[in-house]
C-alpha positions as a Markdown table, in Angstrom:
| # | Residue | x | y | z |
|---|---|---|---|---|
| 1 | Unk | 16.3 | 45.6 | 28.5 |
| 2 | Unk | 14.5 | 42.7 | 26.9 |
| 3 | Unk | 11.3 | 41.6 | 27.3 |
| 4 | Unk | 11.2 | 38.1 | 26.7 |
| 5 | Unk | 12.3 | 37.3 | 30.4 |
| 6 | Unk | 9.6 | 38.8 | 31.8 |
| 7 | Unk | 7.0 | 37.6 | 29.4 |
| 8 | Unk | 8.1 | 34.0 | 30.2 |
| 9 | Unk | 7.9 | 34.5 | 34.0 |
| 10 | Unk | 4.3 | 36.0 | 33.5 |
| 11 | Unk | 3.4 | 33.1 | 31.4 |
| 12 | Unk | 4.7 | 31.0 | 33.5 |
| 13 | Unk | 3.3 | 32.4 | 36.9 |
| 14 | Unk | -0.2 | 32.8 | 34.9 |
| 15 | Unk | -2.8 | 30.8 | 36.9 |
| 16 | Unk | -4.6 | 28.1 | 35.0 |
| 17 | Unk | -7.4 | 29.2 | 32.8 |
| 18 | Unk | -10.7 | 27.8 | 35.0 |
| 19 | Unk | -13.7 | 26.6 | 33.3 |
| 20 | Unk | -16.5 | 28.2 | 32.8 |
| 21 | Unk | -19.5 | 26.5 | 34.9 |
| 22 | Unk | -22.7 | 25.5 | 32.7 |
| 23 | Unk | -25.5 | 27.7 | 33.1 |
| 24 | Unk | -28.6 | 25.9 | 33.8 |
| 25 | Unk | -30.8 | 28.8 | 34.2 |
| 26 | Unk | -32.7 | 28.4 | 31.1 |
| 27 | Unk | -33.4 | 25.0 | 31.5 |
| 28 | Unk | -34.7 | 26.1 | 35.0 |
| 29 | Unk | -36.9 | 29.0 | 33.1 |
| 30 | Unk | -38.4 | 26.6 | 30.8 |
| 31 | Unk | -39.1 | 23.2 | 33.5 |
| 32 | Unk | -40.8 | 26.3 | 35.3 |
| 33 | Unk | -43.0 | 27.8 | 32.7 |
| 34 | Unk | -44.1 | 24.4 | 31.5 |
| 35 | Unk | -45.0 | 23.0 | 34.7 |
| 36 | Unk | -46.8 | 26.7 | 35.1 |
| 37 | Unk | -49.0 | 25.6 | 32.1 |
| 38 | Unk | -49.9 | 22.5 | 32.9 |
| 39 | Unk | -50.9 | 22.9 | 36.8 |
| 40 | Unk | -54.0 | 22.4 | 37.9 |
| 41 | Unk | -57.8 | 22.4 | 36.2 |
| 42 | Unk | -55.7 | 24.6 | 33.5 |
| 43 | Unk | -54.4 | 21.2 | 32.2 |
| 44 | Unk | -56.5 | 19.7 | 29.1 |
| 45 | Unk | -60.3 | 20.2 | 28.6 |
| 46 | Unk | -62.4 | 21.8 | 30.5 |
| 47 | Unk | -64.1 | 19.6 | 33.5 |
| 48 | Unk | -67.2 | 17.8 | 31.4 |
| 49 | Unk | -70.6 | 18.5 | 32.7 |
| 50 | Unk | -72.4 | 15.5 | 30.6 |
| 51 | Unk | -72.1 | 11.7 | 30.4 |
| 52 | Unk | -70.9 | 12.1 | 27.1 |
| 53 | Unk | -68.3 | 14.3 | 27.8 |
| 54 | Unk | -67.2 | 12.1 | 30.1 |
| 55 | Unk | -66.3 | 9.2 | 28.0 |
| 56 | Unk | -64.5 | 12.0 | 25.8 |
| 57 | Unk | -62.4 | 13.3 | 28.8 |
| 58 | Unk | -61.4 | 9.1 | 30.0 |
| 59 | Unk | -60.2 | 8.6 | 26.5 |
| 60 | Unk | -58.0 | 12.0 | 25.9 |
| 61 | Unk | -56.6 | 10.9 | 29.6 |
| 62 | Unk | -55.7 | 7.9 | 28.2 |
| 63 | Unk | -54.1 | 9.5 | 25.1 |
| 64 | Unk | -51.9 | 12.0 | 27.2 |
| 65 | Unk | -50.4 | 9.3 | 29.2 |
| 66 | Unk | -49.7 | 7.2 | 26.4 |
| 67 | Unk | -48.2 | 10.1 | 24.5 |
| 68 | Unk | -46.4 | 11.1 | 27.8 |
| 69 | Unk | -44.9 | 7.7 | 28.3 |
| 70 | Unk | -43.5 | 7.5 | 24.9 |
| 71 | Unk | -42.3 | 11.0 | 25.1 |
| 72 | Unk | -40.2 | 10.7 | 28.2 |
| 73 | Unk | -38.5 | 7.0 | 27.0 |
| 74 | Unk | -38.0 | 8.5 | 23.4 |
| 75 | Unk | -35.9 | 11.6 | 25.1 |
| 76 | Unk | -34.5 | 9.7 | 27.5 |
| 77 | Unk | -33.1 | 6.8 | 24.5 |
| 78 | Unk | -32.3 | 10.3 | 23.0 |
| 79 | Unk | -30.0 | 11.6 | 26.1 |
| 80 | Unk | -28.6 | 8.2 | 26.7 |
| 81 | Unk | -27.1 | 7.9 | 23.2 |
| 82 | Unk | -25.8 | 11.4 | 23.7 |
| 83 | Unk | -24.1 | 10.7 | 26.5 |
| 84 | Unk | -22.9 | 7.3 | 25.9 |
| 85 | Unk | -21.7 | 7.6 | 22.8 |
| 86 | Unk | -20.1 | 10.6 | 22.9 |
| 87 | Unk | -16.8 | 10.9 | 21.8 |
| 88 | Unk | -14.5 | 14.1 | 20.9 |
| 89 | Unk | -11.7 | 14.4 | 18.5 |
| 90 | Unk | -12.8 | 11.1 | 16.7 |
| 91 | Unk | -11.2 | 10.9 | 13.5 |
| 92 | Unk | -13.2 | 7.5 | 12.6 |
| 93 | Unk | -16.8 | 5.6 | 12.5 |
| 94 | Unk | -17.9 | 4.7 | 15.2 |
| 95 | Unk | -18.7 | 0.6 | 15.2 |
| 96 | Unk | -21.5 | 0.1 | 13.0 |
| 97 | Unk | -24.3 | -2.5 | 13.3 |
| 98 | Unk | -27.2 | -3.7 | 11.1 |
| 99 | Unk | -30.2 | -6.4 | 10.6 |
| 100 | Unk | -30.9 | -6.5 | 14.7 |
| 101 | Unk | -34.2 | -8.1 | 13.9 |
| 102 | Unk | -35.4 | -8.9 | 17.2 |
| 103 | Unk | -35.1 | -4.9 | 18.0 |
| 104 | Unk | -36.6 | -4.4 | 14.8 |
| 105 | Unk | -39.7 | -6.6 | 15.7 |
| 106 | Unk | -39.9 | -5.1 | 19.5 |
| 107 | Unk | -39.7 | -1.3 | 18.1 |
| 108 | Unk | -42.4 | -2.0 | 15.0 |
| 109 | Unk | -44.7 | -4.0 | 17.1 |
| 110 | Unk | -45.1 | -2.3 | 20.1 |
| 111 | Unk | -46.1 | 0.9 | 18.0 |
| 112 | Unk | -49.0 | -1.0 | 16.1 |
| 113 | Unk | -50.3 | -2.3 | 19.2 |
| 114 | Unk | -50.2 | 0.8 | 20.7 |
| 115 | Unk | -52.2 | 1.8 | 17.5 |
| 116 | Unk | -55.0 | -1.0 | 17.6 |
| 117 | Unk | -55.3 | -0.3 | 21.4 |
| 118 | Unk | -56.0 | 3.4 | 20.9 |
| 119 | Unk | -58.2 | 2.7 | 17.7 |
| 120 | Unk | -60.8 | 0.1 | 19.7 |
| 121 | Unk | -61.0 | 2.7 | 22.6 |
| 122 | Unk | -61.7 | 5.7 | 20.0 |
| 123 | Unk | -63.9 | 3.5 | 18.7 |
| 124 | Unk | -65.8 | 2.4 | 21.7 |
| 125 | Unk | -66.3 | 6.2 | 22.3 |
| 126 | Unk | -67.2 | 7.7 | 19.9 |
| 127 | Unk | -70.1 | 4.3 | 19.6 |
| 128 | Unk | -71.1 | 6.0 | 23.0 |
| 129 | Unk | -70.9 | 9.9 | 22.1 |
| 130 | Unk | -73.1 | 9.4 | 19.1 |
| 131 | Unk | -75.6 | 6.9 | 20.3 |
| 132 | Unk | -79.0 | 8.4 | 20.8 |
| 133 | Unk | -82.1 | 6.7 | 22.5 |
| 134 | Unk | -85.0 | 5.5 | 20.4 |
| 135 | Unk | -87.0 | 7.8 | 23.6 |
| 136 | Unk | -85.3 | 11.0 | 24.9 |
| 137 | Unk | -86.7 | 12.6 | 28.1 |
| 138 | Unk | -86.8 | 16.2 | 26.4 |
| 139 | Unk | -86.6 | 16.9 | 22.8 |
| 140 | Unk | -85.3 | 20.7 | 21.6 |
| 141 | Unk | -85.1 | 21.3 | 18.2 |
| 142 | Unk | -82.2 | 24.1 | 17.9 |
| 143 | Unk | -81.8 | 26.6 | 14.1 |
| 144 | Unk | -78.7 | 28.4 | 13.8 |
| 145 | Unk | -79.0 | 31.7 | 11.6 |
| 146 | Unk | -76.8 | 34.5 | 10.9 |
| 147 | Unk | -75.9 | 35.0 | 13.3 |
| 148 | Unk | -78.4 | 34.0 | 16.3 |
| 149 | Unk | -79.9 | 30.6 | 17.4 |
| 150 | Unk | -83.3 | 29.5 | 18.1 |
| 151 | Unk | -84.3 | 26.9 | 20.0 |
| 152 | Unk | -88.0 | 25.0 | 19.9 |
| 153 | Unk | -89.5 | 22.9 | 22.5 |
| 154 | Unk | -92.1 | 21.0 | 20.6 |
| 155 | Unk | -93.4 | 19.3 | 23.6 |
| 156 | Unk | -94.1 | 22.9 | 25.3 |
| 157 | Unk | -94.6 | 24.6 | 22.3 |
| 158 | Unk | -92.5 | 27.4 | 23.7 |
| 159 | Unk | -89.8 | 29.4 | 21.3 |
| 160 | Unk | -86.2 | 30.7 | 22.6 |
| 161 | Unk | -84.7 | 33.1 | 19.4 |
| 162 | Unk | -81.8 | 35.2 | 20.1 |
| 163 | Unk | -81.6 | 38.8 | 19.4 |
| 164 | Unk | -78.0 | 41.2 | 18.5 |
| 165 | Unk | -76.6 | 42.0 | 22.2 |
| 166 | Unk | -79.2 | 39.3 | 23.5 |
| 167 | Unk | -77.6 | 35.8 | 23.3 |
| 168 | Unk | -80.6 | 33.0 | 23.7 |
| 169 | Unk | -80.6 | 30.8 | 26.8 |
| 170 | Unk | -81.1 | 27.5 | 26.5 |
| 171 | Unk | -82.6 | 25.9 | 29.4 |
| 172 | Unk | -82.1 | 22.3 | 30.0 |
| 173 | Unk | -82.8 | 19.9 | 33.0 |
| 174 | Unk | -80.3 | 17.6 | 34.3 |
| 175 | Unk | -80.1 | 14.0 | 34.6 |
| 176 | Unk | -82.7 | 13.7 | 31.8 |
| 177 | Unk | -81.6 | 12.2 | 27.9 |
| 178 | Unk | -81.9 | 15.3 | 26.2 |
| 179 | Unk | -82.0 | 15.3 | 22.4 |
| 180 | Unk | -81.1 | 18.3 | 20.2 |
| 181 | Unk | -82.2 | 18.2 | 16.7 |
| 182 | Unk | -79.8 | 20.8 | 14.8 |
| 183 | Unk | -80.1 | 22.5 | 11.5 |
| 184 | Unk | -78.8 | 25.6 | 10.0 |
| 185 | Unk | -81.3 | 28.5 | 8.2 |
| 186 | Unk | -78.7 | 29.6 | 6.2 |
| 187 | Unk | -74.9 | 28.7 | 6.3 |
| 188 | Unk | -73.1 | 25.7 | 7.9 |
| 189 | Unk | -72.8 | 26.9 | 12.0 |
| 190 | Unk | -71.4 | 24.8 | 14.5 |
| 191 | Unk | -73.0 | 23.6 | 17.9 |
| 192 | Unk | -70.0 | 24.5 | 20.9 |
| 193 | Unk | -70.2 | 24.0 | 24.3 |
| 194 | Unk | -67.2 | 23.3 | 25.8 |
| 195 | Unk | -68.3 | 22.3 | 28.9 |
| 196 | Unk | -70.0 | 19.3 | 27.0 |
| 197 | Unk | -66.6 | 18.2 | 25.5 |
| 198 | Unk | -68.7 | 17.8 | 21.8 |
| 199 | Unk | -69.4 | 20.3 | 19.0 |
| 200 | Unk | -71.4 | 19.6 | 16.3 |
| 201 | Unk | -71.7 | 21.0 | 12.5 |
| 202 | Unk | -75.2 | 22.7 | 11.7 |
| 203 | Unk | -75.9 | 22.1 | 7.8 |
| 204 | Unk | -78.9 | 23.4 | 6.3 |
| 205 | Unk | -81.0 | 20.9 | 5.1 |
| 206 | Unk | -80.2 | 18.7 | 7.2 |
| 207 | Unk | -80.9 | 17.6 | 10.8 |
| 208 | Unk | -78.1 | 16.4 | 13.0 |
| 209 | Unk | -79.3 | 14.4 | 16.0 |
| 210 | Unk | -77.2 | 14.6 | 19.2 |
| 211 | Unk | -78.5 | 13.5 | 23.0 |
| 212 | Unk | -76.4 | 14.9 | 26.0 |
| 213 | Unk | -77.2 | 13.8 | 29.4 |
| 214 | Unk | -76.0 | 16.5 | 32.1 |
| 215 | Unk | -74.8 | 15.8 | 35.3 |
| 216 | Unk | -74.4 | 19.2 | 37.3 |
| 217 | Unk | -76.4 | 22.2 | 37.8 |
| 218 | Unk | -75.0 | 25.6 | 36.6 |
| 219 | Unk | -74.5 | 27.9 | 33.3 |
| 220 | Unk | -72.5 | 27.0 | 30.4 |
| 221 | Unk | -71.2 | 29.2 | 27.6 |
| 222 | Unk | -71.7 | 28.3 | 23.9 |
| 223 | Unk | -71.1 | 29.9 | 20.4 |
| 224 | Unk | -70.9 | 28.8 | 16.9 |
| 225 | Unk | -67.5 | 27.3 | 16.3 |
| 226 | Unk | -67.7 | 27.7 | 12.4 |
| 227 | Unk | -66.8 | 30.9 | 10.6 |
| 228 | Unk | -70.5 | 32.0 | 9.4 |
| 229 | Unk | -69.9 | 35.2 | 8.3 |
| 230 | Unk | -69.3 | 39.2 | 9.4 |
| 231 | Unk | -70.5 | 38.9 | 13.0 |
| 232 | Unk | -69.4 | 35.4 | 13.5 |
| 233 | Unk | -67.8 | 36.3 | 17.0 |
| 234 | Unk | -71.8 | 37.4 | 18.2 |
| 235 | Unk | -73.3 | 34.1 | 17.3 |
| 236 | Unk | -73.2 | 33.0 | 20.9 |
| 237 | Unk | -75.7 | 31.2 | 23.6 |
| 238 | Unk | -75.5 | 29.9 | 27.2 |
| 239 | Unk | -77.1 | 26.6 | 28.5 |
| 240 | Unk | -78.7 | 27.0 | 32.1 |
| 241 | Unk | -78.9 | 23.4 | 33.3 |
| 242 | Unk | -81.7 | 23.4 | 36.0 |
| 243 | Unk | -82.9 | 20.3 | 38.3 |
| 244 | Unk | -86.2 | 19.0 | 36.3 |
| 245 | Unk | -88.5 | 20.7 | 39.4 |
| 246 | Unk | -87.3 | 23.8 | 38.3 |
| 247 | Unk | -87.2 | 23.4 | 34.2 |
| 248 | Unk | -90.6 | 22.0 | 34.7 |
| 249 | Unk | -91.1 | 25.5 | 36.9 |
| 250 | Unk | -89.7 | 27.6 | 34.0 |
| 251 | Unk | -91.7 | 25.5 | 31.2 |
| 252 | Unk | -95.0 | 26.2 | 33.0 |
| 253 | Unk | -94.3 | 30.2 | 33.3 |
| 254 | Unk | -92.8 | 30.7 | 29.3 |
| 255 | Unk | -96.2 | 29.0 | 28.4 |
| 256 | Unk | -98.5 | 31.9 | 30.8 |
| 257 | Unk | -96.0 | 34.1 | 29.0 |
| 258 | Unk | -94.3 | 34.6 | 31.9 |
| 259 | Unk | -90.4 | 35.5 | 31.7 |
């Protein structure tokens, strides 16, 4: 018996070969995780706790929205010309065009105005962030050393020097101009506090001037943010910001050699 009757009628009777439907589940996965990351206060710096920090924080807000904006119409220009111009089987060039100069002018232009806009704003700021006032409030005059800090308060005459396992506090009063005068012992350190939005080498020899101004009560966490040496990851301090009642309070006891 031959075959080939039967092998037509199954080819024939064969239902048609459906296509597969597009999995969209990574796509799903990753909208999901990225959205994940960027909900909520986890979403760019930290919350800033000084005046300072928050011109820093207005102007990367400004930066992420520019850099958004451009993002989203450079993918989408992307996608579109995917989509449009896509074409299967084609054996020839597409149409192609050149010397559009009025596109050319539109797509250089906007870019270097985007630049200059961007450049007088970093500007402005950083004018601000570095300013310091010919008459702070409070004056501390803080020494990093391997791999501790000290911090003076002339005007008391009191002395804060950390100790291994005993990070130094640093108490500061808020809504006062308070200027740090930093310098290093040793090695080049680095001044950290990421609640302040600023860090700040520490050279020896040298004296770096920076005023903060803080604007809310609590405790802050700061380390060195320069590699220093072996115990590097010890060289760490926290900033109690008090009302000025109560730093005056805490002046008046570390002077009677109270703790």
């Amino acid at each position: 018996m031959s075959l080939e009757p039967i092998a037509i009628r199954t080819a024939a009777t064969a239902s048609p070969r459906r296509a597969r439907p597009r999995s969209w589940w990574p796509v799903v996965v990753l909208a999901a995780l990225i959205l994940a990351g960027c909900s909520g206060s986890e979403f760019g710096p930290p919350a800033p706790v000084t005046e300072q920090g928050t011109h820093i924080d207005r102007l990367w807000l400004i930066f992420a929205w520019v850099a958004g904006v451009i993002g989203i119409l450079v993918w989408g220009l992307i996608g579109w010309a995917v989509v449009r111009y896509r074409r299967r089987n084609r054996e020839t060039l597409p149409p192609q065009f050149r010397y559009n100069v009025p596109l050319e002018i539109v797509y250089t232009g906007i870019p270097v105005i985007i630049v200059i806009v961007l450049f007088v704003l970093t500007f402005n700021v950083i004018t601000k962030v570095n300013a310091v006032t010919a008459s702070p409030d409070l004056t501390v005059e803080v020494t990093g050393f391997q791999w501790d800090w000290q911090f003076h308060y002339p005007e008391y005459d009191i002395t804060i020097t950390g100790a291994p396992g005993e990070p130094p506090v640093l108490v500061l009063p808020t809504d006062e101009t308070i200027r740090l005068e930093l310098t290093s012992a040793d090695v080049i350190h680095s001044f950290y506090v990421p609640d302040f939005l600023e860090k700040r080498d520490v050279i020896p020899g040298t004296v770096e001037e920076l005023d903060v101004k803080i604007t809310e009560v609590g405790t802050f966490q700061g380390r060195c943010a320069e590699f220093c040496g072996v115990y590097h990851d010890r060289m760490t301090f926290s900033v109690e910001a008090v009302t000025p009642t109560a730093f005056e309070a805490w002046a008046a006891d570390q002077m009677k050699g109270t703790p």
